[in-house]
C-alpha positions as CSV (number, residue, x, y, z in Angstrom):
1,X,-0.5,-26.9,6.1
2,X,1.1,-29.9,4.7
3,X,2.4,-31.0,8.8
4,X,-1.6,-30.8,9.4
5,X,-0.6,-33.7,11.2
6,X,1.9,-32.6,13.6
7,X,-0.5,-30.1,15.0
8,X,-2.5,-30.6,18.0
9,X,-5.7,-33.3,16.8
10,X,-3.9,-33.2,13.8
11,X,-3.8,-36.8,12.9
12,X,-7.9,-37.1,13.9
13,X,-8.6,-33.7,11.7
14,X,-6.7,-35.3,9.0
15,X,-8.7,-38.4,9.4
16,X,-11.8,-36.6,9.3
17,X,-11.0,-34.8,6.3
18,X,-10.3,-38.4,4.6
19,X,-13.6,-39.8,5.8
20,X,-15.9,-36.8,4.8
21,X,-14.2,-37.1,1.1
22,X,-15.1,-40.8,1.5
23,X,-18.8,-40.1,2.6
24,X,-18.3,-41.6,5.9
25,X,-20.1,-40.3,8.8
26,X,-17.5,-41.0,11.8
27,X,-16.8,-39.2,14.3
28,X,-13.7,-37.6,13.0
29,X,-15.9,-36.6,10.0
30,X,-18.5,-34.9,11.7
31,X,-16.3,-33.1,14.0
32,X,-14.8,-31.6,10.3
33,X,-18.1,-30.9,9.3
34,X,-18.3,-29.1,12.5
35,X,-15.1,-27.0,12.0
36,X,-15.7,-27.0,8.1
37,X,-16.1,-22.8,7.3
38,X,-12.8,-22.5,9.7
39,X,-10.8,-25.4,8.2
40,X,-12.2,-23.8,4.3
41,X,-10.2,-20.3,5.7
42,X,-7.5,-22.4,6.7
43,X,-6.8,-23.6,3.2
44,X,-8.1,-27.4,3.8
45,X,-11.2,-27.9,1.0
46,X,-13.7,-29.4,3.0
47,X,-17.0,-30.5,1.9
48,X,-20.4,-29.2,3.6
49,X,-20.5,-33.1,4.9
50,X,-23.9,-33.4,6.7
51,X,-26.6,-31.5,8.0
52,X,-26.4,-30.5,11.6
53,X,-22.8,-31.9,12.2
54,X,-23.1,-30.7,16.2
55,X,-26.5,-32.6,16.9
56,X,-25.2,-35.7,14.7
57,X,-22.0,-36.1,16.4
58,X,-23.7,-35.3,20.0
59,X,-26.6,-38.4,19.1
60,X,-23.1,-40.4,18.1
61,X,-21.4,-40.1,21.3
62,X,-25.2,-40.5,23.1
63,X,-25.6,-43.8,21.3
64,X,-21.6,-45.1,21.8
65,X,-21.3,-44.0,25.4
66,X,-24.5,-42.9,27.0
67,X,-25.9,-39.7,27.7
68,X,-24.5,-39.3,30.7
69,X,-20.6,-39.6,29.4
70,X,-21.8,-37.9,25.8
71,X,-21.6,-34.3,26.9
72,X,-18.6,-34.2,28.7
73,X,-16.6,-36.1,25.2
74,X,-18.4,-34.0,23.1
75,X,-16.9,-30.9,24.5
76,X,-13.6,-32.7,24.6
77,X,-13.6,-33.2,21.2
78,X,-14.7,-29.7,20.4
79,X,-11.5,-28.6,22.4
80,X,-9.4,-30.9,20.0
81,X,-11.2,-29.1,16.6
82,X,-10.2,-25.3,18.4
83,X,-7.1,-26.6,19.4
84,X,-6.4,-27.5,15.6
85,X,-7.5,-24.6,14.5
86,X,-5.7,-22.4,16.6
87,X,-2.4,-23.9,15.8
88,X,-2.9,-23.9,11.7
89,X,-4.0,-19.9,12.0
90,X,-0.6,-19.8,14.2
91,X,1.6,-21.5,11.1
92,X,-0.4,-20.0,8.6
């Protein structure tokens, strides 16, 4: 999967693979940590990152754009991981 980026959310999935190897809890990161048994199948050597990835990254988005607005981009972003995924298994 060396075009990781060229894939749908690639360039964010690639991001968050950077920032869990960096110990940064972002937003990209904890949506890898999210996706992390799928992207380890996939080939990309991913971390365990944090505990509870879906409930950190939902209190993130709560926090940066209010509850009201979190849901709706944390299902979004969810979309973007799948969408990933989908395509690697595809050129895989």
């Amino acid at each position: 999967m060396d075009d990781a980026g060229l894939l749908p959310g690639g360039e964010l999935i690639e991001r968050g693979l950077r920032d869990v190897v960096e110990g940064r809890e972002t937003t990209a990161a904890l949506l890898v940590a999210i996706g992390a048994p799928r992207l380890r199948a996939l080939g990309r050597p991913v971390s365990h990152g944090w505990s509870n990835p879906e409930h950190r990254l939902y209190e993130r988005l709560a926090g940066e754009f209010g509850a009201d607005e979190a849901h709706s981009r944390y299902n979004a972003l969810i979309r973007v991981l799948v969408s990933f995924e989908r395509a690697a298994e595809c050129v895989s």
